[in-house]
C-alpha positions as CSV (number, residue, x, y, z in Angstrom):
1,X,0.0,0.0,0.0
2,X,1.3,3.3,-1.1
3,X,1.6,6.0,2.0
4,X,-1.2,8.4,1.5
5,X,-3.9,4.6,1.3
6,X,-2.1,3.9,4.6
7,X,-2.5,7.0,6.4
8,X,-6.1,7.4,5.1
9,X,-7.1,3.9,6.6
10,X,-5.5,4.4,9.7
11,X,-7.5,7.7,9.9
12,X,-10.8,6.1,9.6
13,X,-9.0,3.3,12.0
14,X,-8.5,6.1,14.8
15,X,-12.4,7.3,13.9
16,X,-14.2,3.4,14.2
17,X,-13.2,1.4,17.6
18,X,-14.5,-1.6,15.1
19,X,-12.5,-1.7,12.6
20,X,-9.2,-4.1,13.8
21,X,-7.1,-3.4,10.6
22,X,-6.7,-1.8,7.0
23,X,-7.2,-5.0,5.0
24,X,-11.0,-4.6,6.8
25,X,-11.0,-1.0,6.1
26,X,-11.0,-1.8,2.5
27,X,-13.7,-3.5,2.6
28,X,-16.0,-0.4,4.3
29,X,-18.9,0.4,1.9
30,X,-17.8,4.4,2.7
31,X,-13.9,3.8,1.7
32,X,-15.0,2.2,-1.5
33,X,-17.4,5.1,-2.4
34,X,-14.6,7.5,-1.6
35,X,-12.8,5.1,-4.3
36,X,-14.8,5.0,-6.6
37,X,-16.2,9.2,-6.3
38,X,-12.4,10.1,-7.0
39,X,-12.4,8.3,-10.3
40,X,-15.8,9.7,-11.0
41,X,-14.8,13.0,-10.2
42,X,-11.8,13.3,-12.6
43,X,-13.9,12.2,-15.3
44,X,-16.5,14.9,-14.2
45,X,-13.9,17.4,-14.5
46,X,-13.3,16.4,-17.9
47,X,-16.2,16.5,-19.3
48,X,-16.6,12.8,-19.5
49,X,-20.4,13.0,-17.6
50,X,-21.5,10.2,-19.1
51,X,-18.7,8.0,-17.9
52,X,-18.7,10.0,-14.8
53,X,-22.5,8.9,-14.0
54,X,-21.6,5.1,-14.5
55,X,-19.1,5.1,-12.4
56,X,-21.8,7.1,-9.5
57,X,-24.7,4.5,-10.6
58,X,-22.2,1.7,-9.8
59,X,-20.6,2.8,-6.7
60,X,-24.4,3.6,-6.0
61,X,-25.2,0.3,-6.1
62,X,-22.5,-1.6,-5.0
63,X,-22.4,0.9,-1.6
64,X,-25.9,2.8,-1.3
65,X,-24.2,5.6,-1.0
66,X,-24.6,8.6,-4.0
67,X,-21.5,10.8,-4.0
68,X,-22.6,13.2,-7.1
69,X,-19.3,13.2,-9.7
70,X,-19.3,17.0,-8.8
71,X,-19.2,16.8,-5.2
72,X,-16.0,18.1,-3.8
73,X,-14.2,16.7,-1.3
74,X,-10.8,16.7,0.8
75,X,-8.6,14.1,2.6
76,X,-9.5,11.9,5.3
77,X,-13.2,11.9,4.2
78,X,-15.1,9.1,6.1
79,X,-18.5,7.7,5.6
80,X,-19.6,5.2,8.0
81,X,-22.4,3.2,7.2
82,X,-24.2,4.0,3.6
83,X,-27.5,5.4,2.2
84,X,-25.6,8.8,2.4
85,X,-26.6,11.7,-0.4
86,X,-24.0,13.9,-1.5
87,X,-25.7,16.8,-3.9
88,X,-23.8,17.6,-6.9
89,X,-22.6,21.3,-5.6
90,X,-21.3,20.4,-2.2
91,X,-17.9,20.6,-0.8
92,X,-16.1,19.0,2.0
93,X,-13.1,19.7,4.2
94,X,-10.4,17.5,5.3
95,X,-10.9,14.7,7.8
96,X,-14.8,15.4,7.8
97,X,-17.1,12.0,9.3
98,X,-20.3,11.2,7.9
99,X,-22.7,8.4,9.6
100,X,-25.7,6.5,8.2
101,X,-29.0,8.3,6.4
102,X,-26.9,11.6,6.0
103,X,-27.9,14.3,3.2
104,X,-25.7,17.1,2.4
105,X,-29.2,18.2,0.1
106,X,-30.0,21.0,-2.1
107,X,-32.2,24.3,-2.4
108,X,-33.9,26.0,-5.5
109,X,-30.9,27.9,-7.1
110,X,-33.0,31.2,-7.1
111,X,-32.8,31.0,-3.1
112,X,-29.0,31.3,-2.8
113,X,-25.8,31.2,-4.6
114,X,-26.5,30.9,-8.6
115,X,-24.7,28.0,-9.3
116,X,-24.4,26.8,-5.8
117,X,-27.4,24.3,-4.2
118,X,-26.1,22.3,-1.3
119,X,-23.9,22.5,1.4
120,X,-20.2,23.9,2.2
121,X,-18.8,21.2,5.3
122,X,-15.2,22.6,6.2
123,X,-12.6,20.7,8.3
124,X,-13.1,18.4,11.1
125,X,-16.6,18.3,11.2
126,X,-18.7,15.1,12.0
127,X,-22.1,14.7,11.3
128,X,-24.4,12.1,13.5
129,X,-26.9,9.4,11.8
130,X,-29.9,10.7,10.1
131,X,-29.1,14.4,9.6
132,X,-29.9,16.6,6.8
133,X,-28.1,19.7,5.9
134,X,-30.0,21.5,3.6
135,X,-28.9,25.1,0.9
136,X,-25.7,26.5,0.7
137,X,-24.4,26.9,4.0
138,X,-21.4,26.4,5.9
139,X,-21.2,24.3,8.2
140,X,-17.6,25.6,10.2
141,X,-14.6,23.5,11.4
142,X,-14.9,21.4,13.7
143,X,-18.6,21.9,14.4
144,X,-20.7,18.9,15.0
145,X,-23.8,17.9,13.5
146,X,-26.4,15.9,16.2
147,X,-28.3,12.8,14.7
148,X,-32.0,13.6,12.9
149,X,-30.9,17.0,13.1
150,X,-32.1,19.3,10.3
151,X,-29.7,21.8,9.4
152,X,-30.7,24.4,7.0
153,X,-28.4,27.8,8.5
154,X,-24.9,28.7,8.6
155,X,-23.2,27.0,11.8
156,X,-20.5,28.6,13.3
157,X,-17.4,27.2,14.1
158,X,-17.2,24.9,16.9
159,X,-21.0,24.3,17.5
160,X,-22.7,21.7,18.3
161,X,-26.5,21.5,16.8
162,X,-29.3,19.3,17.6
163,X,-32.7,19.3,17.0
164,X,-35.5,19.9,14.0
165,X,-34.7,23.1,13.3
166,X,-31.2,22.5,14.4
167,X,-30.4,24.9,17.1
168,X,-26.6,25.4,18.8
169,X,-26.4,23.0,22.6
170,X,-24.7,24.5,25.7
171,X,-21.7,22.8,25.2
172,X,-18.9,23.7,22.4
173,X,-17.2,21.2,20.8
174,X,-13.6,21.9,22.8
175,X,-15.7,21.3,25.8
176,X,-17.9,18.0,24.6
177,X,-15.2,15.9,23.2
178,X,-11.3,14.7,22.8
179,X,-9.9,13.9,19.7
180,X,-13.0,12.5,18.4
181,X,-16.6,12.9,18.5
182,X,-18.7,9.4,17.9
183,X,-22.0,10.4,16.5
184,X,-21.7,14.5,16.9
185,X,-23.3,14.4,19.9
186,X,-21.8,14.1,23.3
187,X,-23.8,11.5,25.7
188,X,-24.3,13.9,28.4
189,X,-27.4,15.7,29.7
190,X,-25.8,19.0,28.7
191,X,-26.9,17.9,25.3
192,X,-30.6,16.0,26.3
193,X,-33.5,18.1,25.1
194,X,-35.3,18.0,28.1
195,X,-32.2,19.6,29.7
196,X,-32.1,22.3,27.3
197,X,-35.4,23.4,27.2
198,X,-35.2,23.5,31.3
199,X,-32.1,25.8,30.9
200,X,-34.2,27.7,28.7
201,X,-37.3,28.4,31.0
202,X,-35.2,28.7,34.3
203,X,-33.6,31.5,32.1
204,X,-37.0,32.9,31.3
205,X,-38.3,32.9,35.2
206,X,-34.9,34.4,35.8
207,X,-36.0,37.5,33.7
208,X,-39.9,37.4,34.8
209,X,-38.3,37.5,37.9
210,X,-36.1,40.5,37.8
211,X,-38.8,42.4,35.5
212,X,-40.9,41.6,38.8
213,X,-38.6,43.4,41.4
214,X,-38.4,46.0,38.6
215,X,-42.0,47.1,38.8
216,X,-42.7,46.4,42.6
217,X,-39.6,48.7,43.2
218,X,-40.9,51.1,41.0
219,X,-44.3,50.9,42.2
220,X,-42.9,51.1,45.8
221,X,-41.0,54.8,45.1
222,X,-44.3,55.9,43.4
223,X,-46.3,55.3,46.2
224,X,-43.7,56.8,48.8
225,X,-43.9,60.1,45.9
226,X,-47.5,60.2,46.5
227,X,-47.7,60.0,50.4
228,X,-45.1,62.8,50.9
229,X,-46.9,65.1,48.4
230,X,-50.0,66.3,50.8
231,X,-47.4,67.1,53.5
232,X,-45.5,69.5,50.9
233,X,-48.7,71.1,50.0
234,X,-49.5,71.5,53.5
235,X,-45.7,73.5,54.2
236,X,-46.4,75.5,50.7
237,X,-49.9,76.4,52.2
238,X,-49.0,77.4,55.8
């Protein structure tokens, strides 16, 4: 095996505690896709879209993964699992992890960049089971994507989103993970739905309450204004 095959198995070695060598690697429906994409790619370049789309229908159906021949992608790319969609327009970083059911989908053209339909992933990222991201947007190094998650907004760098519409968690990604990132989503209850919405309605009761002490001390200096005013017209009278 020639150096750069060897150092791109062992990085989806470090990424997938199953995976017990690089002869098994080889074998990964997401590794051959990869394969196969870079062939169909080159031929896309050239013109060649005919030959381009056989080679996509037959990794297609020897994977169940659909890289488009246009797609754009760096080094280290890792799909785990198949029935992944990569849109023709899209364009992926280095060392960037995909799981199972992911779509890195399209938008009308007329609703953002002419030319440009589906997503931007930059470096790092890792996007959980089941997730669509959705237009051109970026998603931004080493942000990560939380499974079923639908993405369809810039995400900044470092983020961690979850939900339908996928909205940012408490936790960054320096603060959720290691070196890697199973899944996109950390296993804590920083990142449990139920957590986050209680977060989010302490931190409303928080402000009701402060609004509260706002008006009764407010209420409290009107009513001392009014009780001293008598007295004053009183002094003014005498």
């Amino acid at each position: 095996m020639n150096s750069g095959l060897v150092d791109y198995l062992d990085s989806v070695k470090a990424r997938d505690p199953a995976a017990r060598s690089r002869w098994e690697i080889l074998l990964y429906p997401g590794v051959l896709a990869l394969g196969l994409h870079r062939v169909a790619h080159w031929l896309y370049s050239g013109n060649l879209y005919f030959l381009a789309r056989l080679i996509n229908h037959i990794s297609r159906f020897l994977t169940a993964i659909d890289i488009h021949p246009g797609a754009k992608i760096g080094r280290n790319f890792f799909i785990d699992h198949g029935f992944t969609v990569v849109g023709e327009s899209a364009e992926i970083g280095d060392n960037v992890t995909i799981y199972q059911n992911v779509t890195l989908g399209g938008t009308n053209p007329t609703s953002g960049e002419p030319g440009k339909r589906h997503p931007t992933i930059l470096d790092n990222v890792i996007i959980g089971s089941g997730a669509q991201v959705l237009g051109p947007i970026t998603v931004g190094i080493r942000a990560r994507i939380g499974a079923n998650a639908v993405v369809t907004k810039d995400v900044p760098e470092g983020a961690t989103m979850i939900g339908t519409p996928a909205r940012s968690t408490l936790v960054e990604a320096d603060q959720s993970s290691g070196s890697f990132l199973p899944y996109g989503t950390p296993c804590n209850e920083a990142c449990d739905p139920a957590v986050q919405r209680m977060e989010s309605l302490k931190a409303e009761v928080e402000q009701l309450r402060r609004r509260l002490e706002e008006i009764s001390h407010e209420q409290t200096e009107w009513e001392r204004g009014f009780r001293a005013e008598p007295g004053e017209r009183e002094r003014g009278g005498a």
